[in-house]
N, C-alpha and C positions, 0 to 999 in steps of 0.2 A: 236488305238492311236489317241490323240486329235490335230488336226493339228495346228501348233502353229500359230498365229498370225490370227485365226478367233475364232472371238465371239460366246458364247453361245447359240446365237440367229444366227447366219448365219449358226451354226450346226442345227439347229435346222429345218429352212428351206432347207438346202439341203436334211434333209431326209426325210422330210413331202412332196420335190416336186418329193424325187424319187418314194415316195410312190403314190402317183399320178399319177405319168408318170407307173407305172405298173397296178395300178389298170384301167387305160385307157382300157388298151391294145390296143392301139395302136403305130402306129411306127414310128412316127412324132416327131422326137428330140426336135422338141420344144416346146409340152408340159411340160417337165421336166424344163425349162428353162422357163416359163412364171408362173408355180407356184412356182416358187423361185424367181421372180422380182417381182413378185407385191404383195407389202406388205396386208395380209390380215388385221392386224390392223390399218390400215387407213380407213375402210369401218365401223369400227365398233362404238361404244359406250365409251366412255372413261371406261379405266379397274378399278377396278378389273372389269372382265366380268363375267355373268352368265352363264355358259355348264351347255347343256341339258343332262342327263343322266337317260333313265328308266321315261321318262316323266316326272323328277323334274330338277330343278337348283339347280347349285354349286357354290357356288364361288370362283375364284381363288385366291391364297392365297395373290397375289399382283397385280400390273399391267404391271408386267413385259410382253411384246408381245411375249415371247417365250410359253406361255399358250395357244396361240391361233393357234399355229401351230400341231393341232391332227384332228383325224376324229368324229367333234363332234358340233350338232347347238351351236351355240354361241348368243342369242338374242340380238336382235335387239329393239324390245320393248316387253317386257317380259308380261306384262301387257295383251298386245293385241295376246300373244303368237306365235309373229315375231321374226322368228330365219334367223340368215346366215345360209344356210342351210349346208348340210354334205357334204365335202369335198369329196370323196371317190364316193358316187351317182355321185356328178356334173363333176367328173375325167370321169366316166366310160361313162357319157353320152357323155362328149367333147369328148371322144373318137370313140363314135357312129357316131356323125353328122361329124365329122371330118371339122370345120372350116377351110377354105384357103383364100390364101392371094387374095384379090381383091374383097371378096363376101360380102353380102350386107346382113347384119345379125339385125333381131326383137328380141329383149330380151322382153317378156313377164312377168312385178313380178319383176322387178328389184332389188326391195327393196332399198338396199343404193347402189347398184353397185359393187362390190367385181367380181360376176364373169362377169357380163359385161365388167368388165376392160381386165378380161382374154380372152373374146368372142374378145377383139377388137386386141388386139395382135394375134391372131392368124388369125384375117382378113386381118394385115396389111402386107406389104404394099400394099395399093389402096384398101382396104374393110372399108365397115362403120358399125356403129351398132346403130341402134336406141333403145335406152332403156324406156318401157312403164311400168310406176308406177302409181297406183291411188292415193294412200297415200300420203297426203300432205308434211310430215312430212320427209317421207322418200325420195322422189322423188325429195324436196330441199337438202335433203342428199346428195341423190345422181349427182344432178348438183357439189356437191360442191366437191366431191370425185371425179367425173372424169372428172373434167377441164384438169387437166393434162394430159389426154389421147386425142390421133388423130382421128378422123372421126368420135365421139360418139355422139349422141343429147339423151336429156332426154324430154319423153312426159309425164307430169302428165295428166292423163286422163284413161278412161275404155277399155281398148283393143279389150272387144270384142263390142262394139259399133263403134270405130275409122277405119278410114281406112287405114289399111298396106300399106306401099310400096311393090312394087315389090319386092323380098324376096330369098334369095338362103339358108336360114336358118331360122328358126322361133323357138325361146326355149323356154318355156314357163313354169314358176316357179309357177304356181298355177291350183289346180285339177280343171277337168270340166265332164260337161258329157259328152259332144259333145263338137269338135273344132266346132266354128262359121264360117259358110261358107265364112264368109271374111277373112280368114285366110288360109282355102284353097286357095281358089282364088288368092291369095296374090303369093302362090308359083310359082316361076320359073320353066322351065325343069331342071330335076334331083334336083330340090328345096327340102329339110328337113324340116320337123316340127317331135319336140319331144317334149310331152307336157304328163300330168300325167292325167289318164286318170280314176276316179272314178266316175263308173255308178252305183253304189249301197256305202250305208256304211260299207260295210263289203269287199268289192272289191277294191282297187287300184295300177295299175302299171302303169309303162311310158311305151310309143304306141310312134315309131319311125313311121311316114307316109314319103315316097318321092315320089315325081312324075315323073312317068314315060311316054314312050308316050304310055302304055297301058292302064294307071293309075294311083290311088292313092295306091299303095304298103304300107301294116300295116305291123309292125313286134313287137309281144311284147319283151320288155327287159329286165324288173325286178319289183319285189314289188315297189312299191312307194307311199308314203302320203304326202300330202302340205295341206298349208289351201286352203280354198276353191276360189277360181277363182270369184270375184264380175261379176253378170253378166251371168257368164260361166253357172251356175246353172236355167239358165233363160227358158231352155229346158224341163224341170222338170214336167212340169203337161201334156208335149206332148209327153211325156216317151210312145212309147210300148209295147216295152220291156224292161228287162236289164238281163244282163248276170250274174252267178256265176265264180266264181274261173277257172273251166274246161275249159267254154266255152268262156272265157274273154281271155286267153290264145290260142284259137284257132283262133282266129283273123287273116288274110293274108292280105284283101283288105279292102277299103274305099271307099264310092259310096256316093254321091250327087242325093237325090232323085229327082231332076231335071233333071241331067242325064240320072238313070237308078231306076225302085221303085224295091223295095226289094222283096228278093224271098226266097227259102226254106234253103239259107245259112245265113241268114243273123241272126248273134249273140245279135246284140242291136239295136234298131231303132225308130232314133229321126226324127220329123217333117225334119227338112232339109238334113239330113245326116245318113249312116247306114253298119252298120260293119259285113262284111260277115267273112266267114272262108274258102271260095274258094280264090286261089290264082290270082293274074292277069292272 
């Protein structure tokens, strides 16, 4: 039954944020409560918008903002095939690193800021987020989207060339082959990095790392595609190896060839970093 006195569109977001708040799985009430406040069509394109479906666009039959609340890209610049990405993925990942209030969170890809705005509500109170976008374009976007939001800066620039702040989260919206060791680095104890991880074209998932004081603990999480990470791909001709499907999945730890050189586990292995399938 339709509860009288809310709108279409406030139906519309409560069930899109309960859908979220389950696809997390997590038990943090206030997920469910931060994808139902922040409006996703303020990050976007003026509508009608184009949803991505089966690798084409659709357009919606108006601009009504109640279109944009499903699990589905919505671009961004359609042109350059920059999408907000999927709901549902970015739920189940928030639900992985588990953001808390006080931590000091890198948004990698920002694009216009949509889920950085969600990264920073669930920092607050007392956490910051710094959002790093290369795109011109979007990265004035995105200053202009999350003015209204506490502790947020936007960096136009290359991420993996910049230097991170010290970091208790690090999320990262574009594929690589290897994280850049300044982004390790960057992690705090018990620090997150999840970032999507394609070593081959026909291979991509997102690779949860945190730091432990034994290590850098891998754990894969699921299939995953983004465009490609500027930069990220800079690893590419020092490739030694790369994994398939099996052994990309078999992934437990992360090593810094500075640290420790690779030995008879190790699944991928780039010039400065190398992915075993021994555990810590």
């Amino acid at each position: 039954m339709k509860d009288k006195g809310v709108s279409r569109l406030d139906q519309a977001k409560r069930c899109y944020a309960k859908l979220m708040a389950a696809e997390s799985k997590s038990d943090d009430p206030r997920l469910e409560r931060v994808f139902e406040l922040v409006p996703r069509e303020a990050f976007l394109p003026a509508g009608p918008w184009k949803v991505m479906v089966d690798y084409r666009y659709f357009e919606t039959p108006t601009d009504d903002p109640v279109y944009v609340y499903q699990n589905a890209l919505i671009a961004l610049d359609a042109a350059k095939g920059i999408n907000n990405g999927e709901p549902c993925l970015h739920a189940a990942w928030i639900g992985a690193v588990a953001p808390r209030p006080g931590e000091r969170i890198c948004h990698i890809g920002a694009g216009t800021g949509y889920y950085t705005a969600i990264l920073s509500m669930l920092a607050a109170p007392g956490g910051s987020v710094e959002a790093f976008e290369i795109d011109h374009a979007l990265a004035a976007a995105a200053r202009r989207n999350l003015a209204p939001y506490e502790g947020v800066m936007v960096t136009r620039g290359d991420a993996t060339l910049l230097e991170l702040p010290a970091a208790d989260l690090i999320y990262v919206n574009a594929a690589v082959l290897a994280p850049p060791r300044s982004w390790l680095q960057a992690l705090r104890p018990n620090g997150r990095l999840i970032f999507p991880w394609q070593p081959s074209n026909s291979v991509g998932l997102a690779i949860l790392i945190t730091r432990t004081e034994k290590g850098l603990d891998a754990k894969p999480l699921m299939a995953a595609w983004f465009i490609p990470c500027v930069g990220g791909a800079s690893t590419q001709d020092a490739r030694v190896k790369a994994p398939g499907w099996s052994a990309a999945w078999s992934v437990r730890s992360l090593w810094l060839t500075s640290e420790r050189m690779p030995d008879a586990t190790s699944v991928a292995t780039y010039e400065h970093v190398w992915f075993s399938s021994s555990p810590l």
